[in-house]
N, C-alpha and C positions, 0 to 999 in steps of 0.2 A: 257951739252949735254942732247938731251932728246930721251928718247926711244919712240922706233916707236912703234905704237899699232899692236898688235898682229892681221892677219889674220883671217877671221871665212870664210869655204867656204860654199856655196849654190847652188843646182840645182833647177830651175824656174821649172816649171810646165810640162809636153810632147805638143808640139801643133804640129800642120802638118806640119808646114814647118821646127821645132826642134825636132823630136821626141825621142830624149833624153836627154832632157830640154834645158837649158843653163847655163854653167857655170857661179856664181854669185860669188861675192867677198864681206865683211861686214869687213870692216878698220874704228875705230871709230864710227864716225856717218855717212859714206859713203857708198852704196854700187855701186858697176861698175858692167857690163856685159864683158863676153869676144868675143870681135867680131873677123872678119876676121883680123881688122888690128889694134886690142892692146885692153886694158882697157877700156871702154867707161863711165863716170859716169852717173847712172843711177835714182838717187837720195837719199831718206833717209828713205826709209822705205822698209820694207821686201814685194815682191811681193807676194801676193795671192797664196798659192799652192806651196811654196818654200821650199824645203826642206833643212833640214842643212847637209854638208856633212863632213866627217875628212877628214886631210889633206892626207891619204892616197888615198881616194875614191876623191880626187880631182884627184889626180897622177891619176887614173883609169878610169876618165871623162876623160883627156888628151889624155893619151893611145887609148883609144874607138874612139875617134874622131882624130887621126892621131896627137895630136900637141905633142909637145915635152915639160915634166914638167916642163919647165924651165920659161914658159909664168907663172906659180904659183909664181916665184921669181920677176916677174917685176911689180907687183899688185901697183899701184898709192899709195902714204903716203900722 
């Protein structure tokens, strides 16, 4: 059995139409966005201006933007 790579979370940059970035996700060598309707992969390298966040200040990113932390638990492997 092999263990799943640990999570790292990220918020993208502020633009006008996010102006409190975008949830970003870093699994392996992956990273996804969180869109309206789930994980989207995004590619392999950290977007310009990204900042890293704990998993708590992900929970906080969630909250702030109405979703419920639970989309934190469904992050693609």
């Amino acid at each position: 059995m092999t263990r799943q790579e640990p999570a790292r979370f990220l918020r993208s940059a502020p633009t006008m139409a996010h102006p409190g970035g975008r949830l970003l996700v870093l699994r392996g060598a992956d990273i996804h966005v969180l869109a309206p309707d789930g994980w989207i992969h995004l590619g392999h390298t950290k977007p310009a201006g990204a900042t890293w966040l704990t998993a708590d200040q992900a929970e906080q990113w969630c909250r702030d933007a109405g979703l419920p932390a639970a989309v934190l638990d469904s992050v693609p492997t």
